[in-house]
C-alpha positions in Angstrom: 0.0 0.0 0.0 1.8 3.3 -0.9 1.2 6.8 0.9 -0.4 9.9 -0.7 2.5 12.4 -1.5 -0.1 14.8 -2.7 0.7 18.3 -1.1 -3.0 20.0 0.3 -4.2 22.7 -2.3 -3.8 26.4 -1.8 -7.4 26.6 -1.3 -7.4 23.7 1.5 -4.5 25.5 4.1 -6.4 28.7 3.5 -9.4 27.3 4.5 -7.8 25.4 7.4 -6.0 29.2 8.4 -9.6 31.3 8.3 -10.6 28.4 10.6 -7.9 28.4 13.6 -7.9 32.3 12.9 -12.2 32.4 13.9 -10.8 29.4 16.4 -8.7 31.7 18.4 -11.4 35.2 18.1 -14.0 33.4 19.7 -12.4 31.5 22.0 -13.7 31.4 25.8 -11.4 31.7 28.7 -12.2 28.9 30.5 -13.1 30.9 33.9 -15.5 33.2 32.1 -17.0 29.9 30.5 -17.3 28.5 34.4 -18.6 32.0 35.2 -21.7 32.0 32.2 -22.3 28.7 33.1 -23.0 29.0 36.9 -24.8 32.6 36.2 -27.0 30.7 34.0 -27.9 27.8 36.3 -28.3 30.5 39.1 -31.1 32.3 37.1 -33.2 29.2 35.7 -33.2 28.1 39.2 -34.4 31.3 40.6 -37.2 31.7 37.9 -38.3 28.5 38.5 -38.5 29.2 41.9 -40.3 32.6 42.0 -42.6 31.4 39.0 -43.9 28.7 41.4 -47.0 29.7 42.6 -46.7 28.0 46.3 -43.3 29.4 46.5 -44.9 32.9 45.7 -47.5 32.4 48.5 -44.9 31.0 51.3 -42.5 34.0 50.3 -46.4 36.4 50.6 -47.1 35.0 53.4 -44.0 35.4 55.7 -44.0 39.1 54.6 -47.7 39.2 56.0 -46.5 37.6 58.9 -43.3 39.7 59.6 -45.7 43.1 58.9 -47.9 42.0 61.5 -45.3 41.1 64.1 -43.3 44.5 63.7 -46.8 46.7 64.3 -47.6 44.1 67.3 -44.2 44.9 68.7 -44.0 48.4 68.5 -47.8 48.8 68.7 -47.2 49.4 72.9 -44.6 52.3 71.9 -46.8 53.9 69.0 -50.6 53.8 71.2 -49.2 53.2 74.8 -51.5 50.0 74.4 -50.2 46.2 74.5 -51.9 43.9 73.0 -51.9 40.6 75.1 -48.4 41.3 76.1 -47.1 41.1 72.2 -45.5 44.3 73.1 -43.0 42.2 75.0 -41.3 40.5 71.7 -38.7 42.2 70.0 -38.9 43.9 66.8 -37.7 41.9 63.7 -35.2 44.5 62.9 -33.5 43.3 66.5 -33.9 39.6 66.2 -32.3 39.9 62.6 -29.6 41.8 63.9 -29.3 39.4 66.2 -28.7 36.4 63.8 -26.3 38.0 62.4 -24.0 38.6 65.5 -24.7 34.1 65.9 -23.9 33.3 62.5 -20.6 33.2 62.9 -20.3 31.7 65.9 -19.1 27.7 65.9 -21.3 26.7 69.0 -24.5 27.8 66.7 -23.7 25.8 63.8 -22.8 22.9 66.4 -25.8 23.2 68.0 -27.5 22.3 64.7 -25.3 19.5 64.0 -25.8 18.4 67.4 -30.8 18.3 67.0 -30.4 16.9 63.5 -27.9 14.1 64.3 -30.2 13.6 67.7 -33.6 13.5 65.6 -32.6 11.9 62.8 -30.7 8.7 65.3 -34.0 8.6 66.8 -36.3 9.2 64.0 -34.6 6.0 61.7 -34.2 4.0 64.9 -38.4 4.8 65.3 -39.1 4.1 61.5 -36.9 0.6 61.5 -38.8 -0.4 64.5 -42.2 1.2 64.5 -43.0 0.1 60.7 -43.0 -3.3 60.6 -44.1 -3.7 64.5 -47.3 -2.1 63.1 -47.6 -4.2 59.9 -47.2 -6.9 62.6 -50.1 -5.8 64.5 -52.1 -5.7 61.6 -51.9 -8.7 59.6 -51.4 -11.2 62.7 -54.2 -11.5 65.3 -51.7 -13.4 67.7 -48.9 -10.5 67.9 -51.5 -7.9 67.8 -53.3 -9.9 70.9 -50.0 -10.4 73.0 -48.7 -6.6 72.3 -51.3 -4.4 71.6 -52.4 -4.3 75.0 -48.9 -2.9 76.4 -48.7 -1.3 73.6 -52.2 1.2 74.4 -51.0 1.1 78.2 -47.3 2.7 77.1 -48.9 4.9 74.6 -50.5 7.8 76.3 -47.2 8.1 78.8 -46.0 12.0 76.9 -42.3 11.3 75.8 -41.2 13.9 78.1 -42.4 12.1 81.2 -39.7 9.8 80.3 -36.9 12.2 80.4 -36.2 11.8 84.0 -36.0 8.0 84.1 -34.3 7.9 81.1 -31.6 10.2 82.8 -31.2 7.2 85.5 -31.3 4.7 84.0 -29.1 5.0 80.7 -25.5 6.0 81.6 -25.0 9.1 79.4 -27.3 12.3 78.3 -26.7 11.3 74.7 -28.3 8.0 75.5 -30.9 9.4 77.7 -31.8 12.2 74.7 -31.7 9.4 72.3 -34.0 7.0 73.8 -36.9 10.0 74.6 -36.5 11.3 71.3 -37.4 7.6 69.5 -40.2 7.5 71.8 -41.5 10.7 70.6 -42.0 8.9 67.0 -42.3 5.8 67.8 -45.8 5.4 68.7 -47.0 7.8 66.0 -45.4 5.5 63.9 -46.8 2.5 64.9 -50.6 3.7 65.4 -50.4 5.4 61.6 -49.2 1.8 60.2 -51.7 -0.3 61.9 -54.4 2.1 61.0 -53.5 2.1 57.2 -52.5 -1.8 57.0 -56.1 -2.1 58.6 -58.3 0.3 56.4 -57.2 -1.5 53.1 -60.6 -2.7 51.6 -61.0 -6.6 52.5 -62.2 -7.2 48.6 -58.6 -6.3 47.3 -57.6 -9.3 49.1 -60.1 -11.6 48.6 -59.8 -10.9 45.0 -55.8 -11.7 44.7 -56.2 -14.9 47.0 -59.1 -15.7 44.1 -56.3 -15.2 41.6 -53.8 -17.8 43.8 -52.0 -14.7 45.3 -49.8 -16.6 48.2 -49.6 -14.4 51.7 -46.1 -12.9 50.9 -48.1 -11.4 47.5 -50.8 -9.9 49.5 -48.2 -8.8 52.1 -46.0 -7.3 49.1 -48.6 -6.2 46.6 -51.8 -5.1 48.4 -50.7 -4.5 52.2 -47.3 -2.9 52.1 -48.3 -0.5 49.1 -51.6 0.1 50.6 -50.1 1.1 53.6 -47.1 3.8 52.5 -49.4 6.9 52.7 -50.2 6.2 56.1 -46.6 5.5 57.0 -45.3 8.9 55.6 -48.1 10.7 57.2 -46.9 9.2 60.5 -43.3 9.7 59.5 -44.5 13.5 58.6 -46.2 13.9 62.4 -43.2 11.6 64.2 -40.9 14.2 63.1 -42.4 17.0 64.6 -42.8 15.0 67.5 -39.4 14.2 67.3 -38.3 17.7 67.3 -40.8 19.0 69.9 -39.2 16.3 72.3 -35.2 16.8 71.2 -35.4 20.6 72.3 -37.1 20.1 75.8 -34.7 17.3 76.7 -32.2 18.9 75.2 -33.3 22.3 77.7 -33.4 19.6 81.0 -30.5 17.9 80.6 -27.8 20.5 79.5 -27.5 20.0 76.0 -25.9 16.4 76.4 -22.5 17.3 75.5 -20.3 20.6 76.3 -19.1 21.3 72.4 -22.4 22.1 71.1 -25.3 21.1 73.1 -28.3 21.6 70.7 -30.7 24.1 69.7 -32.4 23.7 72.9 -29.3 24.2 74.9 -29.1 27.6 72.8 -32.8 28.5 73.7 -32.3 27.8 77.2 -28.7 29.5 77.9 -30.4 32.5 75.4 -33.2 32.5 78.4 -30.7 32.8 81.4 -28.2 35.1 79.6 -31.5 37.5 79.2 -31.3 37.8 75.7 -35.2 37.7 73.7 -33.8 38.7 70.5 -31.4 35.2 70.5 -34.1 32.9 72.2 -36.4 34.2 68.9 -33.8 33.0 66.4 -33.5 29.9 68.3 -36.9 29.2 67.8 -37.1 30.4 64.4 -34.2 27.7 63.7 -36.4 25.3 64.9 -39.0 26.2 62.4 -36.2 26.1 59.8 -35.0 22.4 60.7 -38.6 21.4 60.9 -39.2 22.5 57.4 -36.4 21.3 56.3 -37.1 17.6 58.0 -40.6 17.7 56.8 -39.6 18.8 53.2 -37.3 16.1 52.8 -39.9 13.5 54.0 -42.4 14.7 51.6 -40.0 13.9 48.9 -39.0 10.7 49.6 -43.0 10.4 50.0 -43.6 11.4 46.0 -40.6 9.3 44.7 -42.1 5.7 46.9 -46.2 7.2 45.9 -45.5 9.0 42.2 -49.7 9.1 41.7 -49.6 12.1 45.2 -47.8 14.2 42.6 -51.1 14.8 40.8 -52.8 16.5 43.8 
């Protein structure tokens, strides 16, 4: 086989010239490239966010809210007349001011580490337990005869009641916050699951034994299916449980540990240094990591139950 000694035409390396010439004009430094690209992600996100209509109405809605709460904290100062002792709240320009000053500080951004990894322990610990403990209570007379009755006896005790045995009898406060705070989700779990796994209309299962459907198909594809929007509604209602019951044992037993003792360890040491404006931004974290906890629930919710994205 013999190589092409044919030299390229004049017209070819012209061509070929023009080209790296136009090559090298409109190049793109790679940074400003990087730059574009982000700036362009950035604003599709943002108008997709604003263009949402429930975003829209959260973002409306706070305003409202924060409107209201200035006039009802200044209202005393403007009229000389408090209304039911709202007066007593600082202003939003304070409390704001005030977040800013805590941003910064390590223990704040410890103190979140140290909730979320306390209510999420507990809340998986609750869900790994609490789910198919109900499903057992539900589909098996026997278990549901033997435990149920304990069960409805431990129920009503408030997780908080627990708080001071639990502080006996487990050896740390870690523990002790731990153990209260999968109580607090536990039994909402439970009494969700049984009362989903329990509503499922009897015909759907009649008609799949009909059809040679063995136990572990009902379980599987009428029961356990059946059964998922009550589980993330009690997983949606354990959480705030969960959270309620992390900051108030958080607030009676020191905070667990000295580096960062929790949100309600900031709350409470907020209370005895005498400072309202920081005990309102602790509470409006809390409303933060709620959202937040709840938010991501309801997503995992539409990825397991795809048909809840219709409504």
């Amino acid at each position: 086989m013999m190589l092409s000694t044919k030299k390229p035409s004049r017209h070819s390396r012209q061509a070929k010239e023009r080209w790296l010439k136009n090559s090298r004009n409109n190049a793109i430094p790679l940074g400003r490239s990087f730059r574009n690209t982000t700036e362009a992600t950035m604003t599709n996100f943002l108008q997709k966010l604003f263009n949402n209509t429930t975003t829209r109405r959260g973002i409306g809605a706070i305003i409202i809210f924060v409107i209201f709460w200035h006039i009802g904290s200044q209202l005393d100062e403007w009229t000389g007349y408090d209304l039911l002792g709202i007066g007593l709240v600082p202003p939003p320009g304070d409390v704001f001011a005030a977040f800013l000053e805590v941003i910064p500080l390590h223990g704040y951004w410890m103190s979140w580490v140290a909730s979320f990894g306390r209510v999420i322990t507990g809340f998986l610990v609750a869900m790994v337990i609490g789910i198919p403990f109900g499903l057992l209570l539900a589909v098996n007379r026997y278990f549901r005869g033997v435990f149920f009755p304990p069960f409805e006896i431990l129920r009503p005790i408030p997780p908080l009641a627990w708080v001071p045995a639990s502080l006996i009898f487990w050896p740390t406060n870690e523990m002790s916050i731990a153990f209260v705070t999968f109580l607090g989700a536990f039994f909402t779990i439970v009494i969700n699951v049984l009362g989903g796994a329990r509503s499922i209309d009897i015909s759907y299962l009649r008609a799949a034994q009909s059809m040679g459907a063995s136990q572990l198909d009902l379980f599987w594809k009428i029961v356990l299916p059946g059964t998922l929007p009550s589980i993330f509604t009690g997983a949606a209602v354990g959480m705030g449980i969960t959270w309620e019951v992390v900051l108030a044992a958080e607030m009676i037993s020191g905070g667990g540990t000295q580096g960062g003792g929790g949100l309600g360890f900031f709350i409470w040491n907020s209370y005895m240094g005498g400072s309202l404006e920081q005990i309102v931004v602790g509470m409006i974290s809390i409303g933060i990591a709620g959202y937040l906890s709840s938010s991501a629930i309801r997503k995992i919710g539409y990825y397991f139950m795809p048909w809840r994205r219709l409504f």
